[in-house]
C-alpha positions in Angstrom: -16.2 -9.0 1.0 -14.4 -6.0 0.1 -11.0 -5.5 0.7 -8.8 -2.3 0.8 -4.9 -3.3 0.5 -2.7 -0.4 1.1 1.2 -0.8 0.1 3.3 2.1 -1.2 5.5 -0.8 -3.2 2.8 -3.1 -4.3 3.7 -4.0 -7.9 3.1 -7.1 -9.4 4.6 -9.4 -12.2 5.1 -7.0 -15.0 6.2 -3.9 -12.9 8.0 -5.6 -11.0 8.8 -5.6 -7.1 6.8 -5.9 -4.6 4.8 -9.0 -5.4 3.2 -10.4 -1.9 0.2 -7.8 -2.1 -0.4 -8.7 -5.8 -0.6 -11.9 -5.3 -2.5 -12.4 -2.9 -4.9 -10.1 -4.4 -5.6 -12.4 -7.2 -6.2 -15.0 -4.9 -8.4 -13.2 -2.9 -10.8 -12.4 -6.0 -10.4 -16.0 -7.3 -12.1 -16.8 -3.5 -14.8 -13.7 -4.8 -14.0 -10.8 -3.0 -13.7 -7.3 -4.1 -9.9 -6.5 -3.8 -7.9 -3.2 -4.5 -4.9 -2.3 -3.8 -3.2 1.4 -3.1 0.1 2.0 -4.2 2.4 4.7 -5.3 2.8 5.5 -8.9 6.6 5.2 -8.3 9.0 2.9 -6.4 12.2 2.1 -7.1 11.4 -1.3 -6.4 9.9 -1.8 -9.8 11.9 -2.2 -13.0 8.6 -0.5 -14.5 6.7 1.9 -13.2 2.8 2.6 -14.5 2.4 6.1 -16.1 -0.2 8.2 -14.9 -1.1 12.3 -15.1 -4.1 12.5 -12.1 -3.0 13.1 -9.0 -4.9 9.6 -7.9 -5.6 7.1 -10.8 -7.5 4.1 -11.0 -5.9 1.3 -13.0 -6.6 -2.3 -13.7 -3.2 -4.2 -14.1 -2.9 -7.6 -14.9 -6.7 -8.5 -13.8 -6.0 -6.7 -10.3 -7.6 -3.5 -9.2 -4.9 -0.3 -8.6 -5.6 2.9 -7.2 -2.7 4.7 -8.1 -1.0 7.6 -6.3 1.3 10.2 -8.4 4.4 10.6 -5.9 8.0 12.1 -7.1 10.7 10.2 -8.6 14.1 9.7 -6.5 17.0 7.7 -7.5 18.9 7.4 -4.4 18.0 6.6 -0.2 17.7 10.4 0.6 15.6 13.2 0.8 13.8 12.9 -2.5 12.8 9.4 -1.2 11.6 10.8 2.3 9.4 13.3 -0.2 8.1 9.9 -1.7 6.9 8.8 1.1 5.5 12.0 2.4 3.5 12.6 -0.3 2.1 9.3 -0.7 0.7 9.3 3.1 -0.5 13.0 2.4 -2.5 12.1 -0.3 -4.1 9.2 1.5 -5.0 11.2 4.4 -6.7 14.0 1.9 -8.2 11.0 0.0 -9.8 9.0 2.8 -13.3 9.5 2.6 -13.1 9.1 -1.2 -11.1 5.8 -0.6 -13.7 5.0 2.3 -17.3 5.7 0.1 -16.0 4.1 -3.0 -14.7 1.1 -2.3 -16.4 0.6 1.3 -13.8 -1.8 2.3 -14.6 -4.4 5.3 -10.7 -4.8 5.5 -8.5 -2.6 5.4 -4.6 -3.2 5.4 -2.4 -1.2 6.3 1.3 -2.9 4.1 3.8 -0.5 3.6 7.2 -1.1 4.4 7.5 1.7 6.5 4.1 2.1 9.6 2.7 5.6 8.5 -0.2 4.6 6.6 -1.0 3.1 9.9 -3.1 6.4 10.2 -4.8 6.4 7.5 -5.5 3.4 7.5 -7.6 3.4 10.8 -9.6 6.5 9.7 -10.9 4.7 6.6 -11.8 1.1 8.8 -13.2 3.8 11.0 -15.4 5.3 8.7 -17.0 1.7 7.1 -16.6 -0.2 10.6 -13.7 -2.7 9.0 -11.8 -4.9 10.5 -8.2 -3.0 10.3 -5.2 -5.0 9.7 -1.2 -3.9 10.4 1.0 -5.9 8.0 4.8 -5.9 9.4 7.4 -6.2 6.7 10.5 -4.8 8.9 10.6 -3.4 12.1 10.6 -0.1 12.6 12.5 2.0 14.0 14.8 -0.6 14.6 15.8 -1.8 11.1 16.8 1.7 9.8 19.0 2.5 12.6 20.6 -0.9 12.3 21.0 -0.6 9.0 21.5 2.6 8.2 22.9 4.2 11.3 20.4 6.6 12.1 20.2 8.0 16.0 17.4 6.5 17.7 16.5 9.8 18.6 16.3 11.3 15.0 12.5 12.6 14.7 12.2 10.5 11.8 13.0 7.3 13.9 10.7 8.7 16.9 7.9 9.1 14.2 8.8 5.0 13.4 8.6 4.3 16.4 5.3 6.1 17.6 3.4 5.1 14.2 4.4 0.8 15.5 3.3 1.2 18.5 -0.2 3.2 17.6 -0.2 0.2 14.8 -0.1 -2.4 17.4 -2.5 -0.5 20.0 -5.1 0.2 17.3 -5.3 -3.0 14.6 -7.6 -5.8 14.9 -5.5 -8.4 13.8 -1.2 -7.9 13.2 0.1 -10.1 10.4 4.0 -10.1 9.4 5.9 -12.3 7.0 8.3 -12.3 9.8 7.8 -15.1 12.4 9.1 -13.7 15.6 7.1 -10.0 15.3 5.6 -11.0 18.6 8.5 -10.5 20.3 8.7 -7.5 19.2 5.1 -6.5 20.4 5.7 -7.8 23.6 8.8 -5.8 24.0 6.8 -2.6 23.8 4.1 -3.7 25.9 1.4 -5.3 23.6 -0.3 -8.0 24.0 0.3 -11.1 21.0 -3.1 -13.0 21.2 -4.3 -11.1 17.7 -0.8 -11.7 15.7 -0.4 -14.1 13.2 2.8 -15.2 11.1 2.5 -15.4 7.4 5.7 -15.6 5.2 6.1 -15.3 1.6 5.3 -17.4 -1.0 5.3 -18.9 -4.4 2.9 -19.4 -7.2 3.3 -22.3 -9.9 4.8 -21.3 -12.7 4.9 -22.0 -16.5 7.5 -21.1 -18.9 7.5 -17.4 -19.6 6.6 -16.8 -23.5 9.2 -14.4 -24.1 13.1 -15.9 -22.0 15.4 -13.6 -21.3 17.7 -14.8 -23.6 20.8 -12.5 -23.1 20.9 -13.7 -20.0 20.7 -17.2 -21.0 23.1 -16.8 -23.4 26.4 -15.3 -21.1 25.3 -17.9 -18.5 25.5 -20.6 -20.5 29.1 -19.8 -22.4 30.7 -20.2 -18.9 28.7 -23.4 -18.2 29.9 -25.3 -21.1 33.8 -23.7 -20.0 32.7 -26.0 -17.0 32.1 -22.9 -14.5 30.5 -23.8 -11.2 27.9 -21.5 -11.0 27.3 -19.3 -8.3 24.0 -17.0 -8.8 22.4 -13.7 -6.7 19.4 -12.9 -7.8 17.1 -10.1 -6.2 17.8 -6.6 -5.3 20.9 -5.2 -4.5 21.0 -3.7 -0.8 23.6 -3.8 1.8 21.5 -5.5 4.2 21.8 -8.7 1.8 25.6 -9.3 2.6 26.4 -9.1 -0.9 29.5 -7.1 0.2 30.5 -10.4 2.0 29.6 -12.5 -1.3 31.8 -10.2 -3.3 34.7 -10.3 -1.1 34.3 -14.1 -0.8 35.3 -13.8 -4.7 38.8 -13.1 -4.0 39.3 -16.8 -1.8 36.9 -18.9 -4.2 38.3 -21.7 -6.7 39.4 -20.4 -10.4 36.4 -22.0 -12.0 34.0 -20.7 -10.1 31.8 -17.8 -11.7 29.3 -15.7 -9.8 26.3 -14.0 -11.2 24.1 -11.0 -9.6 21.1 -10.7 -11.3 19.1 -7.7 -10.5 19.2 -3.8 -10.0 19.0 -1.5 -6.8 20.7 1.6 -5.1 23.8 -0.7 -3.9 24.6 -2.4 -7.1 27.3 0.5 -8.4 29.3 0.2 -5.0 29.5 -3.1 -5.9 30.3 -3.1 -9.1 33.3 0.0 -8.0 35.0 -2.5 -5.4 34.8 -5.4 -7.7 36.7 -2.9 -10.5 39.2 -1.9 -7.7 39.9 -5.3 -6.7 40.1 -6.6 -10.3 38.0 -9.4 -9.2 37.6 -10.8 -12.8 35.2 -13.9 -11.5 31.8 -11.6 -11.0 29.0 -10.5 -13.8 26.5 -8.1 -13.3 23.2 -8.5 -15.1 19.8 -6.4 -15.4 17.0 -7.6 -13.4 14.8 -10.1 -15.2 10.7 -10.0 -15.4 9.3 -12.2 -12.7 7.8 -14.8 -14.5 12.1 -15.3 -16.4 13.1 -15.8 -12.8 12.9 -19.7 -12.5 14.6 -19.5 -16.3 17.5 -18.2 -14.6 17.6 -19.7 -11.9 17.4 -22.6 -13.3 21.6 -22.4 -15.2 22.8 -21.7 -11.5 24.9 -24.8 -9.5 24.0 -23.1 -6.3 22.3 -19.8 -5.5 23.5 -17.5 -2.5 21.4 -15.1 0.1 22.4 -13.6 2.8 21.8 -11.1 5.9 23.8 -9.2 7.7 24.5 -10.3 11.4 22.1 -7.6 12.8 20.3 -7.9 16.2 16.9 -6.7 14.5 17.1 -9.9 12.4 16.1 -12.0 15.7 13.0 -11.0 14.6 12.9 -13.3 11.7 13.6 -12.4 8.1 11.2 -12.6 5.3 13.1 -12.5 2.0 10.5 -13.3 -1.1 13.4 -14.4 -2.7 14.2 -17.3 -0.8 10.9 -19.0 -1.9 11.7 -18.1 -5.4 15.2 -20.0 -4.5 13.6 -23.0 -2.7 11.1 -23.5 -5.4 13.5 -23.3 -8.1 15.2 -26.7 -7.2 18.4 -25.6 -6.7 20.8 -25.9 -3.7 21.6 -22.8 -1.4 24.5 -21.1 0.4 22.4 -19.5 2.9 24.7 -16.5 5.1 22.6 -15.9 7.9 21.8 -16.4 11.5 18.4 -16.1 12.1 15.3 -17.8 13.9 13.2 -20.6 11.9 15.2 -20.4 8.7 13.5 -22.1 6.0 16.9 -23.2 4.6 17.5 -24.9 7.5 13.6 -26.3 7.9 13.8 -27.6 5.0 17.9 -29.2 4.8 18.2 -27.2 1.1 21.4 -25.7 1.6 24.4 -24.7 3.6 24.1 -22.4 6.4 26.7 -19.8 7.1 25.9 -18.6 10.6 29.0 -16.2 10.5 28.5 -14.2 7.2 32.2 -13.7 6.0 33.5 -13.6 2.4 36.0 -16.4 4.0 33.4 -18.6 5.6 31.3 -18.2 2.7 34.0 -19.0 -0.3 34.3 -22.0 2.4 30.7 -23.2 1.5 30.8 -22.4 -1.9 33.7 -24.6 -2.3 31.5 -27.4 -0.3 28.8 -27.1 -2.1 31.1 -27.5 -5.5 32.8 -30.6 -4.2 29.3 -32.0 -3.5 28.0 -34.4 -6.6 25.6 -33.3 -8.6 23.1 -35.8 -7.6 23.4 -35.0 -4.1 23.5 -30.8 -4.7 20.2 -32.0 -7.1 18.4 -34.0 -3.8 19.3 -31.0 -1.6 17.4 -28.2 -3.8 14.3 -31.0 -4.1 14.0 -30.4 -0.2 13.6 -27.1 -1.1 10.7 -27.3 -3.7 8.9 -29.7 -1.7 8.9 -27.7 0.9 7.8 -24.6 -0.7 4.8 -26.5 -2.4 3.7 -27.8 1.1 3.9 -24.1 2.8 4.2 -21.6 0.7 1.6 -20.9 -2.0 0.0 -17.8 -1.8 -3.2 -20.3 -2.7 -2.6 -21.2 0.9 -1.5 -17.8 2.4 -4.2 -16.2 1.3 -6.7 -18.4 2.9 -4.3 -18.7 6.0 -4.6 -14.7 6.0 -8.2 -14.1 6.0 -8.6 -17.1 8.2 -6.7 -14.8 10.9 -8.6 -11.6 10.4 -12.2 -13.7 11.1 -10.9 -15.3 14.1 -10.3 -12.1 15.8 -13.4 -11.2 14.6 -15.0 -14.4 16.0 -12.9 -13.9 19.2 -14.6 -10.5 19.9 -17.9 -11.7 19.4 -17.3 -14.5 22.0 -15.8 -11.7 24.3 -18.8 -9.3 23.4 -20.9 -12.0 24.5 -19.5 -12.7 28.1 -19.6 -9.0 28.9 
């Protein structure tokens, strides 16, 4: 089977963020299908982006299939981004019967964050008759105006919002790493019998050849000064309450040290408030290459994530670093309030239902008066629970499994007409 996997983000271990489409890519071809993936050239996402000169490239990274589309560079959430995007959708539209004739997909997915390559998308299934599948990774409109305060009548927005609900009218099958998506279908009037939750995941790891050893290094030094630990690893973004976890410095114990590891458009605000506030117990460090992740991870007493208290979280949230956090074995302070939490699923960590910095210095200093065997117990939960649900191994199977019921379930309904 031949499968077209579009995702402005998609990236994969050695570029870096987003990983879900790579990996299940590689599954998929392990099962024998024909997988490629569409992605733009440049994300911010990725700590390294692929070089290419062709305004559409073809690329094989890391045993997976790229078609690659050149799209400008930006450095901050503004116009230069919105060009990004623009471009990237433009070219697919002028590329679709290319895309369609040359790869002949009998899936295609539409994965972006955002829903415009909804369109398409849906010209290309049209073209080879393929089943056409809408991935959700945030809901649009809803998360930007949350998030970032847009007016829910900005045209952008109204775009957002007519590109879901064309999405939902016109796929075969809607999948979303987010568990409570049909909600969000039914609130616009859709019907839920073709939607199917699949979160994250995780793949078994070895230990990387090269360890990022700087890293190791600092981490360490305050370790053996008996530090408690307290580690952020992922991208920096406001919607991660890391403005909470940074304020929760100033109430936390002397001998507790926190650690944000990773890179992202919200990282120097941080870094400026923590300066201001001559909070002297917080170190910034780079981003590490996915497979040094568990290596950090690994030094940490207890790891943090959070999300703001937004209504568009009742939808779920689909963080892929939790999974990296649950499979790492280590406990979490987990500062959110939202619907089927793994955390919580799984008893791996301390919920925070009301994100503060006060509430969560609060269970930091819990989790630090907690003995090590019993912090060690708590992140087991964790890995267990990962290795039972999450493996993209699984998911990928899970995934394809929901595209061929609906196409078994309009067979049946073909047949009774």
């Amino acid at each position: 089977m031949n499968i077209l996997l579009i995702n402005h983000y998609a990236g994969s271990p050695e570029m870096g963020m987003e990983y879900r489409p790579y990996y299940l890519a590689r599954e998929w071809n392990k099962l024998g299908h024909n997988v490629t993936i569409v992605a733009a050239d440049y994300s911010h996402l990725r700590s390294k982006n692929p070089s290419i000169h062709e305004s559409v490239h073809e690329k094989v990274i890391e045993q997976v299939r790229f078609v690659l589309i050149k799209t400008p560079v930006y450095t901050e959430n503004d116009r230069k981004r919105y060009k990004n995007v623009y471009r990237f959708v433009q070219a697919l539209n002028r590329n679709v019967q290319l895309l369609a004739e040359k790869y002949k997909p009998d899936i295609v997915i539409a994965s972006s964050t955002y829903p415009f390559d909804i369109y398409p998308a849906r010209k290309i299934a049209a073209i080879t008759k393929a089943k056409l599948v809408y991935e959700v990774h945030d809901v649009h409109p809803d998360s930007f105006i949350e998030i970032y305060g847009y007016s829910s009548y900005h045209p952008i927005m109204l775009a957002l919002r007519r590109a879901v609900k064309f999405a939902y009218r016109t796929a075969d099958c809607v999948i979303s790493i987010l568990p409570k998506v049909d909600l969000h279908m039914k609130e616009l009037g859709f019907e839920t019998g073709n939607f199917t939750y699949i979160p994250n995941g995780i793949v078994e790891q070895e230990a990387p050849k090269k360890q990022p050893q700087r890293h190791i290094d600092l981490i360490a030094r305050y370790r053996d000064k008996g530090y408690f630990i307290v580690m952020y690893l992922g991208g920096f973004a406001p919607a991660n309450a890391l403005d909470e976890l940074v304020e929760s410095a100033k109430d936390a114990d002397r001998d507790v040290m926190y650690m944000l590891v990773g890179n992202g458009l919200h990282k120097a605000p941080l870094k400026r408030y923590a300066k201001q506030n001559n909070l002297s117990n917080i170190m910034y460090l780079d981003a590490v290459e996915k497979n040094q992740v568990q290596s950090i991870l690994a030094l940490a007493d207890c790891l943090y994530i959070g999300a703001l208290p937004l209504e568009v979280y009742r939808y779920g949230v689909g963080m892929n670093k939790l999974y990296d956090y649950m499979y790492s074995g280590r406990p979490i302070v987990c500062a959110m309030n939202v619907p089927e939490n793994p955390v919580e699923a799984a008893r791996c960590g301390i919920i925070v239902p009301e994100n503060t910095g006060e509430q969560i210095a609060k269970a930091i200093g819990t989790m630090k008066q907690m003995s090590e065997p019993e912090r060690a117990a708590m992140g087991e939960r964790g890995r267990d629970y990962v290795m039972k649900n999450n493996l993209y191994s699984v998911l990928a199977k899970r995934f394809l499994d929901a595209v061929k019921q609906q196409k078994t379930e309009e067979k049946e309904k073909t047949a009774t007409e």
